[in-house]
Structure formats: structure tokens, C-alpha cells
VMD Tcl script that draws the C-alpha trace (Angstrom):
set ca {
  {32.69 -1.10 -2.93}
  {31.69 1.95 -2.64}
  {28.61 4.76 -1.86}
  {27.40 6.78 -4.32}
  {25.21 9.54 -2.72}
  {22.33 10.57 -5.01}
  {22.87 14.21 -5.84}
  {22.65 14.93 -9.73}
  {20.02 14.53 -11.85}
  {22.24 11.33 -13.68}
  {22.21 10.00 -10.43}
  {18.53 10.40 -10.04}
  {18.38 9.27 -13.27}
  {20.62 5.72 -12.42}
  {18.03 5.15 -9.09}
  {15.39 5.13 -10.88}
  {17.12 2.54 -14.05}
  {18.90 0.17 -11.71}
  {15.80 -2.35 -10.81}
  {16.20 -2.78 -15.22}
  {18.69 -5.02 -14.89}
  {17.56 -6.79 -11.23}
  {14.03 -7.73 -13.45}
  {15.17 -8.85 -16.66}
  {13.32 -11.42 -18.28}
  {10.83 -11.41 -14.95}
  {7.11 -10.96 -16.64}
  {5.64 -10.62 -13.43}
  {7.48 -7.80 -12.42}
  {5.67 -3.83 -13.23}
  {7.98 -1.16 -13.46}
  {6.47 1.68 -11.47}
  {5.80 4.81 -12.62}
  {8.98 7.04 -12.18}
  {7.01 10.05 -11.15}
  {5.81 8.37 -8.30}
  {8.82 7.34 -7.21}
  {10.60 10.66 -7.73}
  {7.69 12.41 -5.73}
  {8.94 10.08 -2.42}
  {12.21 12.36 -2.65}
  {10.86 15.92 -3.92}
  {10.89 18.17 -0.72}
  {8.44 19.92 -2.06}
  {5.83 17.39 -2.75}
  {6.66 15.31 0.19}
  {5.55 16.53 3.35}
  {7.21 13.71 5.65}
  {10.72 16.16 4.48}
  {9.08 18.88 7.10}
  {10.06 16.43 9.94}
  {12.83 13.88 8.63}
  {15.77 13.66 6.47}
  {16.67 11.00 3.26}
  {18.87 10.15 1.29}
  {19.30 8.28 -1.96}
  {22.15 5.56 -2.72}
  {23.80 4.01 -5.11}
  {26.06 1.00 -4.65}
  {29.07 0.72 -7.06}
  {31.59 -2.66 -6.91}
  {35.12 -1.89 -7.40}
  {34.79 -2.35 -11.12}
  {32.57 0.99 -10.70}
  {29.35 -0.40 -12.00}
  {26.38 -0.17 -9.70}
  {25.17 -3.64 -8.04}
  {22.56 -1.97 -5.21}
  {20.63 1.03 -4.67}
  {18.54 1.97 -1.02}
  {17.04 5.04 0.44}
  {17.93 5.78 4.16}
  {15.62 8.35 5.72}
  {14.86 9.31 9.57}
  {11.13 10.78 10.43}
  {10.89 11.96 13.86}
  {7.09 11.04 13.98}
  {7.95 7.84 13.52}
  {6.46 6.74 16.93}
  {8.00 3.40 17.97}
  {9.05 1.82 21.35}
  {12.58 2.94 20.39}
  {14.27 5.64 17.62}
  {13.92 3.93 14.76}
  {14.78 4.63 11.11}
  {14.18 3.48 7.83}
  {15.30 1.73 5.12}
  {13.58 1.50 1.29}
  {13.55 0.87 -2.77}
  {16.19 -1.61 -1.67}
  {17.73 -3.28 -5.00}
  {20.66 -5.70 -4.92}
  {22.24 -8.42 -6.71}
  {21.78 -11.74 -5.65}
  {25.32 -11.84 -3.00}
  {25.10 -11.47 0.25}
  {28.00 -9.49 1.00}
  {26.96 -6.82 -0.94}
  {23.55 -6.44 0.94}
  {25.15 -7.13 3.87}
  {27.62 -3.91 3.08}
  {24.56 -1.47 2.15}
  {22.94 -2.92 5.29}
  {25.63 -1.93 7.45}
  {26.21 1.53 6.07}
  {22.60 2.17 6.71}
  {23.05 1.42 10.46}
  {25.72 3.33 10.75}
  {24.42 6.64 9.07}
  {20.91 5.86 10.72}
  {22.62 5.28 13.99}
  {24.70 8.70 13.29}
  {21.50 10.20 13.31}
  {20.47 8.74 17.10}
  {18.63 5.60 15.75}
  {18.09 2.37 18.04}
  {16.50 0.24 15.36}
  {15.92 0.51 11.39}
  {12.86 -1.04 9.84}
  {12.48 -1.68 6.23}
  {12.16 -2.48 3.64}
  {9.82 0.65 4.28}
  {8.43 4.17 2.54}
  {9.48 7.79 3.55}
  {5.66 8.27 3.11}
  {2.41 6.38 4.13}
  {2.07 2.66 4.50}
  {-0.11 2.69 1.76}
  {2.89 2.89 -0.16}
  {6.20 1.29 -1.20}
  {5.78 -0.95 2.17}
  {6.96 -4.37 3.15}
  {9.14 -6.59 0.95}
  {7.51 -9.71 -0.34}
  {7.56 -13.38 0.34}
  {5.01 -15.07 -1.32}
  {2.42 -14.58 -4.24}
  {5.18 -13.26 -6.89}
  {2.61 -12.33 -9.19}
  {1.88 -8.62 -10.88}
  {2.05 -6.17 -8.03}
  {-0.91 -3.67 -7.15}
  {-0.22 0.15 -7.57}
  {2.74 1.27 -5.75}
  {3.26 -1.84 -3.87}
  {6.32 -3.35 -3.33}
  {7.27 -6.50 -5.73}
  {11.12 -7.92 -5.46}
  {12.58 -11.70 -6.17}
  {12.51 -14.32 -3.76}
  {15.97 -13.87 -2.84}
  {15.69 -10.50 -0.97}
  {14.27 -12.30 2.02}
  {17.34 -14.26 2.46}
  {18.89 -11.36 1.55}
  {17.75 -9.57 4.80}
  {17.62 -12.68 7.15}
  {21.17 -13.91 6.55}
  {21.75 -10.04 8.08}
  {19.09 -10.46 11.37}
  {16.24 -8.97 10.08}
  {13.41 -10.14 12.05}
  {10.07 -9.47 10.93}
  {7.87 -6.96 12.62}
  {4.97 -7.56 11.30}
  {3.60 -9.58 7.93}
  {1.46 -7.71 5.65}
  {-1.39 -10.45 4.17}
  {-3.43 -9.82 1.03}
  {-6.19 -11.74 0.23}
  {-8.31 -11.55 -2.71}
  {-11.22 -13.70 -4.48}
  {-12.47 -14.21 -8.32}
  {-15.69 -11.97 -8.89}
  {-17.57 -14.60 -9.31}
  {-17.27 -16.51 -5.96}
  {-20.52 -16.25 -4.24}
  {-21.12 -14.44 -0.88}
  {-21.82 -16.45 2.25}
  {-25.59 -16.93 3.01}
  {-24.58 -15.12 6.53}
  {-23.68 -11.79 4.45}
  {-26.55 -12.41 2.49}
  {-28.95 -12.45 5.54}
  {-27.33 -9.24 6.95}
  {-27.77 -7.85 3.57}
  {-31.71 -8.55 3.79}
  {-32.35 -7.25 7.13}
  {-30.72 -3.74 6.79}
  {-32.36 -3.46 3.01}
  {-35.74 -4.11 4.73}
  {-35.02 -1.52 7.55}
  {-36.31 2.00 7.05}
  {-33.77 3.52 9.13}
  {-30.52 2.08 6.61}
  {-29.57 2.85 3.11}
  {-26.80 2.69 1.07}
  {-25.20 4.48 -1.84}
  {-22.29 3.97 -3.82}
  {-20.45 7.14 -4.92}
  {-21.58 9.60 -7.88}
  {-18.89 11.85 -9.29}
  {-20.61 14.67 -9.33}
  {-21.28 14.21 -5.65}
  {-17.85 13.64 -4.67}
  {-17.47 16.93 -2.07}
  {-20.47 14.77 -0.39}
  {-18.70 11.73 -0.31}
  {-15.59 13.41 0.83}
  {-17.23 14.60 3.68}
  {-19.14 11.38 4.65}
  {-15.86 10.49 4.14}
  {-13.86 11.82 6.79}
  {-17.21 11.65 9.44}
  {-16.59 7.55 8.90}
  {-12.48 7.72 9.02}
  {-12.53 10.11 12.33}
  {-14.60 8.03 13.82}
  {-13.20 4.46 13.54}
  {-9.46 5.50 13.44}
  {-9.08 8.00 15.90}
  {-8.13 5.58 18.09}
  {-5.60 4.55 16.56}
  {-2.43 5.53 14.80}
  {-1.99 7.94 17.84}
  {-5.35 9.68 17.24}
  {-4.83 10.31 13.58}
  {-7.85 12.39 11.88}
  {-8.27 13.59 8.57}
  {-9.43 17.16 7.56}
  {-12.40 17.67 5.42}
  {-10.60 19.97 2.70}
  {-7.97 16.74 2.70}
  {-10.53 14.47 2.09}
  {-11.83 16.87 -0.76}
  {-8.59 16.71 -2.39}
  {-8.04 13.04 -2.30}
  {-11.51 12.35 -3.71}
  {-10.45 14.75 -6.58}
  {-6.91 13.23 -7.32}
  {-9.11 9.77 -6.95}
  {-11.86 11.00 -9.85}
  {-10.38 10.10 -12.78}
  {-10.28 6.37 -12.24}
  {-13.43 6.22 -10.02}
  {-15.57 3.39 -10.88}
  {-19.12 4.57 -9.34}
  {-20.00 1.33 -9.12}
  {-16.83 -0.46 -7.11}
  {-17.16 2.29 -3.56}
  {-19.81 1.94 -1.59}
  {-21.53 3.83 1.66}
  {-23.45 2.69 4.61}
  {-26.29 5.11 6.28}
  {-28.53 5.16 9.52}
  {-31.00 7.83 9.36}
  {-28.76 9.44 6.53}
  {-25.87 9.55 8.80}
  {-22.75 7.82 7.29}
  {-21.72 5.20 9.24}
  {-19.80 2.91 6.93}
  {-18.08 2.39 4.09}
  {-15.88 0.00 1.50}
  {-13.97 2.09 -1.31}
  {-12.38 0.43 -3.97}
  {-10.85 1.27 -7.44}
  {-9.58 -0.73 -10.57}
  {-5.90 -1.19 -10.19}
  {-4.28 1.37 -11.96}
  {-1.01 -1.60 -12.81}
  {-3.71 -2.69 -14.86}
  {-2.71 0.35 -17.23}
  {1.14 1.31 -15.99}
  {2.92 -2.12 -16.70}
  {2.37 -0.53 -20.58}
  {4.65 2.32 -20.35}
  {7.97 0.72 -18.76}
  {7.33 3.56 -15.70}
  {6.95 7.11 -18.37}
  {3.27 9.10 -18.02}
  {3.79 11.21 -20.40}
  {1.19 12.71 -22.89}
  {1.19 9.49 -25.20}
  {0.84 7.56 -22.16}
  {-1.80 9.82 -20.68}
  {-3.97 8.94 -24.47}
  {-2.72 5.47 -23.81}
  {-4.26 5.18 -20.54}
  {-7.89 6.53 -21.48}
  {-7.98 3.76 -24.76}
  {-6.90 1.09 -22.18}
  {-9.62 2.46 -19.49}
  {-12.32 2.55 -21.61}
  {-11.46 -0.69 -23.36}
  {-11.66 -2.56 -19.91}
  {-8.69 -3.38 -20.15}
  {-8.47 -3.78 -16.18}
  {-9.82 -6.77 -15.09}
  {-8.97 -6.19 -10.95}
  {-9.88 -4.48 -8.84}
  {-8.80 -3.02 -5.20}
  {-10.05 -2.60 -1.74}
  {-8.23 0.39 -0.98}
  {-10.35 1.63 2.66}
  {-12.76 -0.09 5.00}
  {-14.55 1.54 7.53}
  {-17.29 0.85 10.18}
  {-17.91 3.86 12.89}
  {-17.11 1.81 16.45}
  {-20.97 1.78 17.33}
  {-21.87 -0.27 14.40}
  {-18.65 -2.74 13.88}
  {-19.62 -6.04 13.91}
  {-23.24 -5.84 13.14}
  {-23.69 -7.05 9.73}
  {-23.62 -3.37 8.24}
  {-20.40 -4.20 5.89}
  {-22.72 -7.19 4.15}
  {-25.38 -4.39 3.25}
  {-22.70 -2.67 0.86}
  {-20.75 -5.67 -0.46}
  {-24.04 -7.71 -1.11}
  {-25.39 -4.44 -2.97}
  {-21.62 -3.70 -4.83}
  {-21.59 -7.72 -5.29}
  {-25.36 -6.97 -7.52}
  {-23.71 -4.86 -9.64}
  {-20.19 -5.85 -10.35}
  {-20.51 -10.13 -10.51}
  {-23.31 -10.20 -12.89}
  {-21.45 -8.23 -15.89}
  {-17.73 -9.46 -15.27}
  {-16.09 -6.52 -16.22}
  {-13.77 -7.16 -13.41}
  {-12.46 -10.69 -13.08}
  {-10.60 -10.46 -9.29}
  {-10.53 -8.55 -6.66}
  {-7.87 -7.93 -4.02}
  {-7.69 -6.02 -0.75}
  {-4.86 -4.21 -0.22}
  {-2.73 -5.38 2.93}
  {-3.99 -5.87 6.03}
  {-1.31 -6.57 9.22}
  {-1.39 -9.62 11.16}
  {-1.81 -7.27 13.98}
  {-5.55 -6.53 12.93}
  {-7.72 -9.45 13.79}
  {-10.97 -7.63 12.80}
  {-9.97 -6.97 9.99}
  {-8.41 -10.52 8.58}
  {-11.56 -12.16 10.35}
  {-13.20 -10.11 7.42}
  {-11.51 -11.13 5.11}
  {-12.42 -14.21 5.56}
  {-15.92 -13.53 5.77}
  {-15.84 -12.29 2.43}
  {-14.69 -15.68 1.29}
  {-10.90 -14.44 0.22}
  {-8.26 -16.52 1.25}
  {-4.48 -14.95 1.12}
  {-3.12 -14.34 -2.28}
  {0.16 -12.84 -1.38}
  {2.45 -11.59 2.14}
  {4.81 -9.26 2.40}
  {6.72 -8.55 5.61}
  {8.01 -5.68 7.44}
  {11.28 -6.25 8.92}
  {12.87 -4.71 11.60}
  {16.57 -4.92 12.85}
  {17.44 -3.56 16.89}
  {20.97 -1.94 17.10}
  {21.80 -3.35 20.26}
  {21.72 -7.19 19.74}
  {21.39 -7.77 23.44}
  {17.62 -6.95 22.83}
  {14.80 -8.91 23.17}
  {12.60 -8.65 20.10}
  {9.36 -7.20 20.22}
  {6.80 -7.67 17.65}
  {4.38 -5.31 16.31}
  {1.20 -5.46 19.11}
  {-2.25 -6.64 18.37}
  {-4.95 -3.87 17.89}
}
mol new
graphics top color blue
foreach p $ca { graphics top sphere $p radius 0.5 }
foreach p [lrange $ca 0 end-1] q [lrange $ca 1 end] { graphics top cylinder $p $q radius 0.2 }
display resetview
């Protein structure tokens, strides 16, 4: 066997192809869109590139046809008990040795690099991205995440992989009813003069932007090693987000006009993609505004939930999703909804979940695998 580095635009061109044959004849499976996977390894248009390195392979067998493809990629913000790199857009036949052979060239290139640990399988990018590999609920993936057959857990296992953390989506039908306790939270705030909520108007989307970033700054500074976001970043995600807003699906909290909450979701664009076999082209792009404004998306995603830390768990999240709930049940455009993943390390947030009546729908995992075998393994720690 033998490593084929990704340099030439054929070679781009055979990453992107491979997964083809790995999902033949699986109807479940959505190929994504290949822009969005080229973007991952544009320097230009990936900013994790200003402090890491990655590279692209491609696995041939020594009848030089390719049986595995994986990205390898260090980011020195990475922050982690120990150096740790990363592995992703893993794709393999179903044969151990051959994963087992990529594996093992990825320690020793991430090790070359003064790695401890590699976790994958894993984005050079955000976790709202490419993340996790999947163990249950193979159905149609959401935008950009990860989908793969049931195999790959073996796959990584059979190697030492130990998982780090699991990634759990839940989701609902529309039409399951909300719990009489959101519905009494609901009814006090609506009655209180000091509370109001909105959902989002697109030709008020600077406004939301801002209220925005107030609501992310507050409840996630503590975390993610004090993490903020910039208003004029906020700005520009709110503009890349406008043309699949639905008003009617994101949703703000108030006290005394102050922002204080909020639940943003959006249809799920796989909804539209799994037509074009991963092109967005210009008959795509006209593709794409027949199937939007067919409704031809029946689901829809919980892509951020916030409440500011002086109002978490005081009924404020039932005020929006009662009001959103108003709005969205009665005229079944959308038929299910699904949050996207929330890690078993986040309590708070799975004990919502649950309030909202979902129940888990699909896990992925997030694996991790310690150089030094001698190590006890640590797993991810509770917020």
C-alpha cells in the first residue's frame, strides 16, 4: 500500500470522488456539497491554516487503485490536556488492515509533528462541522454532518480508539405537544410587562446580529477558554445565514428590551443538497430556490441555544419555543425537527432536551487515541 499525498488538482479531484464508491446503493447516505468540503483545505478561506498545518491523503493498494482517503492536520489552539492532533473525512473499505495502515501513518506524521494524542474522526474547522463519526441513527445526515457505515466504528476500535466524548442528537415530530410545565412558563413571562419576545425579521438582521452576540458573550464566555464573538462577525454570519432564514423558526427572549435569550434554527439545507450529487452550480442554485419555495424541506434544525447565566433555568427558553411552537405546529410545513449535537459532557443542555419532549434520534462519537499506551484514559470533563 501506499500514500498518495494530495497535491494536484486530479488528486483533489479523487478526495473528493472516493466516498462514490464507499456509498453505493446506500439511500440514506447525502453526498455533501464539494465546495464545502474543498473550503476545509483552501488556505485562504480557512482561517484555522493561520495556526496549523493539513494534509490530504489518498490510500492506493498495491494494485494502485485507491481503497482510503483521510486528512491529517495539527492546530496549535487545539487546547487539550496533552498535544493532540487530528484526524478527518476518513473513508475506507471495509478491512481492517487497511484502516489500521492509514491509522498508523497518521500517528506517525502527527507524532512527527510533536503530537501526544490524535482525535478524530474530527474537522480542521469548528465542531459545528464535519465532527464525530456515527454509531447509531443511519438515517439522512443534517448539513455538513458527518454520516459513514456501521463498520467504521469497528473500524477504529479494533485500532484503540476510545471515545472521548459521544455527540447525542435528539429530535421530535412537529406535532408532539409541549409539556404543560413549558406551557406554564410560557404564560407567566407572556403576562409579564417586563418580557417579550421576537422572532427574527430580515430586514432587521444587523439588530439581531447584535442581540446576537450580547446573548453568545454572555453565556459562553466561560467556556471554550473565554471564547467571544465580535459584532461585525456576527453581522456577517447573519448575512451568509439570510438566504435560508425562516423568520418564523429563530426566536429571541427580552427583559426590559434587553436580549437575554435565544433559540435559532433553520430548515436543513440536506433537504435541498442530496439533489445535486455535491455540484452548486448555477442550475443547482435555480434548483434550490424551486425546491425552497415548494417546501420541499420538511426539517428543520436547532442550530444555537442560548440563555445569559442570570436567567438559565428560569423558564425563559419555554416563552420562545411555546411562541415558535404557535406558529410552526399548526401549519405543518415542517414535519421534524432536530437539534444539532449536544456532548454528553453538557448536562444542561441534554436535560433540555428532554424537556422539550425529544428523545435521541442519532450519536456520533468523538474518538480519541493517546500515543503512549501506558496512559490512563481521560474522558472529555463535565461542564
Amino acid at each position: 500500500m501506499q500514500i498518495v499525498v494530495v497535491h494536484t488538482e486530479q488528486q483533489a479531484a479523487d478526495f473528493l470522488n472516493f466516498p462514490t464508491e464507499i456509498y453505493r446503493g446506500d439511500k440514506q447516505y447525502i453526498r455533501p456539497l464539494d465546495k464545502d468540503i474543498e473550503e476545509v483545505f483552501d488556505q485562504e478561506k480557512n482561517k484555522f491554516f493561520r495556526h496549523g498545518i493539513c494534509e490530504r491523503w489518498l490510500l492506493q493498494n498495491d494494485e494502485q487503485k485507491y481503497v482510503a482517503r483521510l486528512a491529517v492536520f495539527v492546530y496549535k489552539k487545539y487546547g487539550q490536556e496533552q498535544p493532540t492532533g487530528g484526524i478527518g473525512f476518513f473513508e475506507c473499505i471495509d478491512h481492517q488492515e487497511t484502516a489500521n495502515y492509514l491509522f498508523d501513518k497518521a500517528k506517525e506524521w502527527l507524532m512527527a509533528q510533536g503530537m501526544e494524542a490524535m482525535d478524530g474522526p474530527i474537522n480542521f474547522g469548528e465542531r459545528d462541522r464535519w465532527w464525530g463519526l456515527l454509531v447509531s441513527g443511519f438515517e439522512e445526515p443534517l448539513y455538513c454532518m458527518n454520516y459513514n457505515p456501521p463498520y467504521y466504528q469497528a473500524l477504529f476500535e479494533n485500532y484503540g480508539f476510545l471515545p472521548y466524548f459521544h455527540q447525542l442528537c435528539f429530535g421530535m415530530d412537529v406535532s408532539t405537544p409541549l409539556s404543560e410545565k413549558m406551557h406554564k412558563w410560557h404564560d407567566y413571562y407572556e403576562k409579564h410587562p417586563d418580557f417579550s419576545v421576537r422572532h427574527i425579521r430580515k430586514n432587521e438582521l444587523d439588530k439581531f446580529a447584535e442581540d446576537f452576540s450580547i446573548i453568545y458573550n454572555k453565556a459562553w464566555a466561560k467556556h471554550g477558554g473565554g471564547k467571544t464573538i465580535e459584532l461585525k462577525q456576527a453581522k456577517l454570519i447573519f448575512s451568509k445565514m439570510k438566504p435560508v432564514i425562516d423568520e418564523k423558526i429563530a426566536w429571541f427572549v427580552y427583559h426590559k428590551n434587553e436580549p437575554i435569550g435565544m433559540w435559532v434554527n433553520i430548515p436543513d439545507l440536506n433537504q435541498y443538497f442530496k439533489h445535486f450529487n455535491g455540484k452548486f452550480g448555477l442550475l443547482q442554485k435555480l434548483h434550490f430556490l424551486y425546491l425552497k419555495y415548494t417546501g420541499a424541506c420538511k426539517r428543520f434544525v436547532g442550530i444555537v441555544y442560548g440563555i445569559v447565566p442570570e436567567w438559565q433555568g428560569k423558564g425563559t427558553d419555554a416563552y420562545m419555543i411555546v411562541e415558535c411552537g404557535k406558529m410552526v405546529q399548526p401549519n405543518r410545513r415542517y414535519d421534524k425537527y432536530e437539534m444539532q449535537w449536544i456532548g454528553d459532557f453538557n448536562p444542561k443542555m441534554v436535560n433540555l432536551a428532554h424537556n422539550l419532549e425529544a428523545s435521541e434520534v442519532r450519536r456520533l462519537s468523538t474518538y480519541r487515541y493517546l500515543f503512549d499506551r501506558t496512559l490512563a484514559f481521560k474522558r472529555h470533563p463535565f461542564l
